[in-house]
C-alpha positions in Angstrom: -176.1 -171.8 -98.2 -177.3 -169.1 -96.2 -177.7 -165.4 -96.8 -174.8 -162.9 -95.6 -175.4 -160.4 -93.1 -174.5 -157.3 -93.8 -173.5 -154.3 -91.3 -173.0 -150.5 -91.2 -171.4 -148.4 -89.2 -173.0 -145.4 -87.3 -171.9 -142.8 -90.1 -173.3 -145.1 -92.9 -176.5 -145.4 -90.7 -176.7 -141.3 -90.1 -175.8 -140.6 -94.4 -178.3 -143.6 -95.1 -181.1 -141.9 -92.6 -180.3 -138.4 -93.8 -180.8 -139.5 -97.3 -183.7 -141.1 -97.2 -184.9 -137.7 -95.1 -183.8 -135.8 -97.9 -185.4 -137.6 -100.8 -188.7 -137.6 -98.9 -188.9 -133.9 -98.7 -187.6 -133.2 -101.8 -190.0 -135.7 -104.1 -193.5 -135.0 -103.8 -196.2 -137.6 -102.3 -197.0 -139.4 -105.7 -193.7 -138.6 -106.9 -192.1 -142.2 -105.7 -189.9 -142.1 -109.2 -188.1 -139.2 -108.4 -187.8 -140.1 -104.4 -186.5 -143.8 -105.1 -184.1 -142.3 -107.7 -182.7 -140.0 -104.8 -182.7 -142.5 -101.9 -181.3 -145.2 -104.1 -178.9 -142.9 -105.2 -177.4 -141.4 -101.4 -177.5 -145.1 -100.1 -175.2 -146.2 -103.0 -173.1 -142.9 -102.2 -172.5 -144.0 -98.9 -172.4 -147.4 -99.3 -171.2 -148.2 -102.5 -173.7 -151.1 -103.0 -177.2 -151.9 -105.0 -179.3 -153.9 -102.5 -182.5 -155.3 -102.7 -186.5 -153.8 -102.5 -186.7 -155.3 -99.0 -183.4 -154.0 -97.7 -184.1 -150.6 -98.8 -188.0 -151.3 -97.0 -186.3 -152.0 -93.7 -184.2 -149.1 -94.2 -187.6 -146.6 -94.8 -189.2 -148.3 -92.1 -186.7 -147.9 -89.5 -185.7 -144.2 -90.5 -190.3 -143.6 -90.3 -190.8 -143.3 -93.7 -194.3 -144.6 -94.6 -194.0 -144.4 -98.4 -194.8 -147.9 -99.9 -193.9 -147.9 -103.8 -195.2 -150.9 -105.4 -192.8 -153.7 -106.5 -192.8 -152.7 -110.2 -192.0 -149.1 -109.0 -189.0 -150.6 -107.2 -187.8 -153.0 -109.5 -187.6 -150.4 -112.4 -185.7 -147.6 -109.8 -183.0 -150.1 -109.1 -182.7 -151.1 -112.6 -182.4 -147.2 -112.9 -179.6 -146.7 -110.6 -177.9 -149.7 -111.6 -177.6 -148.2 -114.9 -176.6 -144.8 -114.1 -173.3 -143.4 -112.9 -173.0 -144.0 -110.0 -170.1 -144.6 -107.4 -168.4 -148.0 -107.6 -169.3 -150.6 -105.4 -167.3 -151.2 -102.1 -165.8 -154.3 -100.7 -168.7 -155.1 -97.8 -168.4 -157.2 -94.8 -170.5 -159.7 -96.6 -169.8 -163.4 -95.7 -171.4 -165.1 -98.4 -173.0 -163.9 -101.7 -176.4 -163.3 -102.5 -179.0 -160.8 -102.0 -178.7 -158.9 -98.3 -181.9 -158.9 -96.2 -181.4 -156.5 -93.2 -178.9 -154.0 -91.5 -177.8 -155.1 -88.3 -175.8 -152.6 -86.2 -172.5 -152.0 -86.7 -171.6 -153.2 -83.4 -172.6 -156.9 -84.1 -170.0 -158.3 -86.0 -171.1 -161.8 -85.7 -173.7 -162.9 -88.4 -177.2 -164.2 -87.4 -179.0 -167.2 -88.5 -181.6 -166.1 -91.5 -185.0 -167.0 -89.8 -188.2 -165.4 -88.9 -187.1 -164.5 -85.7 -183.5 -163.3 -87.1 -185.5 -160.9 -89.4 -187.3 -159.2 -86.2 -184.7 -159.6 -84.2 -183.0 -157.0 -87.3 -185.7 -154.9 -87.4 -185.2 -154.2 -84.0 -181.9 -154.1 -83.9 -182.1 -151.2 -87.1 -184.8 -149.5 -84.9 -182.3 -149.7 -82.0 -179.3 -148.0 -84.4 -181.5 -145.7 -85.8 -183.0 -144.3 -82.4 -179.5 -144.4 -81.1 -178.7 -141.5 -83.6 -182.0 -139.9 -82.8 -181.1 -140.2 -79.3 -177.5 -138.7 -80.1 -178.8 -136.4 -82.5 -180.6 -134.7 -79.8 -178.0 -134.6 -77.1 -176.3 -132.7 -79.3 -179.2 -130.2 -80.3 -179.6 -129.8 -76.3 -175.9 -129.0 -75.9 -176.0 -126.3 -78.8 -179.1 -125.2 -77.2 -177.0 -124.8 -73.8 -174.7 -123.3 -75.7 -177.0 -121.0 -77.2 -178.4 -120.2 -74.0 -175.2 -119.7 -72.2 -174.9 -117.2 -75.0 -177.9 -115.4 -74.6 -177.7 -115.5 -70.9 -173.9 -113.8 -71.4 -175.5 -111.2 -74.2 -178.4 -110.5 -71.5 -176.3 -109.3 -68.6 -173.9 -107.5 -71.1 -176.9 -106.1 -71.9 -178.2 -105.5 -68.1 -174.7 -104.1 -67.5 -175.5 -101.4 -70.4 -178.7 -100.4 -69.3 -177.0 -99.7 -65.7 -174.2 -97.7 -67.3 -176.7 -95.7 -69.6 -179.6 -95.1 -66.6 -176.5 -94.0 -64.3 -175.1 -91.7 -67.5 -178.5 -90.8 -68.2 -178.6 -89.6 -64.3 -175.7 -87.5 -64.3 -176.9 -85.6 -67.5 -180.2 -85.2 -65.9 -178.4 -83.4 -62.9 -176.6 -81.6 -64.9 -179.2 -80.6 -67.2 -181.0 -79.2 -63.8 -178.1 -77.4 -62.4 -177.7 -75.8 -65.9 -181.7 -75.0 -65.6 -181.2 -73.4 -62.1 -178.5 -71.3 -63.2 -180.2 -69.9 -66.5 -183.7 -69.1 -64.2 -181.5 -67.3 -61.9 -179.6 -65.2 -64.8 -183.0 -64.9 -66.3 -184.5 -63.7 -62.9 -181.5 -61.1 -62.5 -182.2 -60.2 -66.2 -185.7 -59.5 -65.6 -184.7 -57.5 -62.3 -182.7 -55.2 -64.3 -185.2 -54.4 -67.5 -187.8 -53.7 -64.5 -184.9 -51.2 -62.8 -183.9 -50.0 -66.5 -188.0 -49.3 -67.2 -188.1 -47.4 -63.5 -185.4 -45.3 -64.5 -186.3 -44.5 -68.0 -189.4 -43.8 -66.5 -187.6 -41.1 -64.2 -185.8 -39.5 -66.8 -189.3 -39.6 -68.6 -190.4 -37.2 -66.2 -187.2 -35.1 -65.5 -187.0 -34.2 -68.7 -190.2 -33.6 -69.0 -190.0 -30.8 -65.8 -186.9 -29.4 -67.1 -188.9 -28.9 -71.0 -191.6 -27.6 -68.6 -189.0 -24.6 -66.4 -187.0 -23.6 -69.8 -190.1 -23.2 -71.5 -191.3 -21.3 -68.3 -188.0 -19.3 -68.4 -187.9 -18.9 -72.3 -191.6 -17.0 -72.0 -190.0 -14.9 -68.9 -187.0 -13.8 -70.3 -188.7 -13.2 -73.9 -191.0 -10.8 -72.0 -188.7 -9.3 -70.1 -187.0 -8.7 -73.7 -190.5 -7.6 -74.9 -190.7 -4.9 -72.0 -187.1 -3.7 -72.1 -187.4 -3.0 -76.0 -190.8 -1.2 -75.3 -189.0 0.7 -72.7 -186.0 1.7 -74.8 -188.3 2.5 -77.4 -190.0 5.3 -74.6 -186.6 6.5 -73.7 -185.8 7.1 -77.4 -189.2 8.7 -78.0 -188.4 11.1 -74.5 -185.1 11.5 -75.9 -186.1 12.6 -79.2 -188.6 14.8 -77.8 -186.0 16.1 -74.9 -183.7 16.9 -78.2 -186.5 19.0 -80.0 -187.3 21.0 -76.9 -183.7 21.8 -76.5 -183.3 22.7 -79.9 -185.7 25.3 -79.9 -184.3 26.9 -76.7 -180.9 27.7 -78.4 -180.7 31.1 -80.4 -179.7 31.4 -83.7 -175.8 32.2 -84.2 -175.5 35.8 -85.4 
């Protein structure tokens, strides 16, 4: 009786790829415990079945994972997991029982012959599936990437159109910044026009008031010398007078 042939579906190939990804970055080199515990673990997730050490080979090899655990390593993980917790198995599209050897795409329902040549012509058909995804995988990177780009390119020219708007505001404030400029040198100009004309005539009053300080002090020593002589003359006349009075006084005879 032969083996059955077991398939997956793209999804189960994508979880089974990603967790085998996962467990390789998250156990360390020498740590092949810990990684077969987690990539045991996420294929029975997805799967819902224990399989085999060369099943889950195949797997690592067509996903690029070069770790190569030695059998006792193996045997002793799947022990593990059979053990553990884990998610019951599901009902398979296995056609007869026994061990499973290799994953053929999900698009091959019909089962191949176990041979030699049946197990390459697995392999390849794995390596097929998985680069499939890669290929996939990629596509849709590239479209986000367009996306992204279309983004960027939108936020760029919503940016150019800024930069316009803000050199042509930045324009007009400059003008008017000058125009305001032109108008405070001119007020400044007129201002300094009139402190020159306000000097020139303080300057002017300067020196009328010093001529008219110069004529009433000119006056005031006349007119206190004409005061001077007009005393010294009165005080003649009063002298003359005083004399005239004595002279006249003598003249008159005594009453009787």
């Amino acid at each position: 009786m032969g083996r059955p042939v077991i398939t997956f579906t793209s999804d189960e190939w994508r979880a089974i790829a990603a967790a085998a990804t996962s467990a390789n970055e998250a156990a360390p080199h020498h740590a092949n415990n810990e990684f077969l515990d987690q990539f045991i673990a996420g294929v029975a997730r997805t799967t819902g079945q224990f399989y085999g050490q060369t099943l889950y080979e195949r797997m690592l090899s067509a996903v690029g994972i070069r770790r190569r655990p030695s059998a006792l390593t193996w045997s002793k993980a799947i022990r593990r997991a059979r053990e553990a917790a884990l998610p019951e198995p599901r009902s398979r599209n296995v056609h007869e029982a026994g061990e499973p050897i290799a994953p053929p795409p999900a698009a091959c329902p019909s089962p191949l012959p176990v041979d030699e040549r049946s197990d390459e012509m697995m392999d390849l058909r794995v390596r097929v599936e998985v680069s499939e995804m890669a290929l996939r995988d990629a596509y849709a990177r590239l479209a986000r990437y367009e996306a992204e780009c279309t983004t960027v390119g939108g936020r760029a020219m919503s940016a150019e159109s800024q930069v316009r708007e803000l050199t042509q505001q930045l324009e007009r404030e400059r003008a008017e910044h000058g125009q305001r400029t032109a108008e405070l040198v001119q007020r400044l100009d007129a201002l300094t026009d009139a402190i020159q004309r306000m000097a020139g005539l303080e300057n002017h009053m300067r020196m009328q008031t010093d001529n008219l300080r110069q004529q009433m002090s000119e006056q005031c020593r006349y007119w206190k010398g004409r005061a001077e002589a007009l005393d010294k003359a009165l005080s003649d006349e009063r002298i003359k007078a005083d004399a005239m009075r004595r002279v006249l006084g003598n003249r008159i005879p005594p009453s009787a």
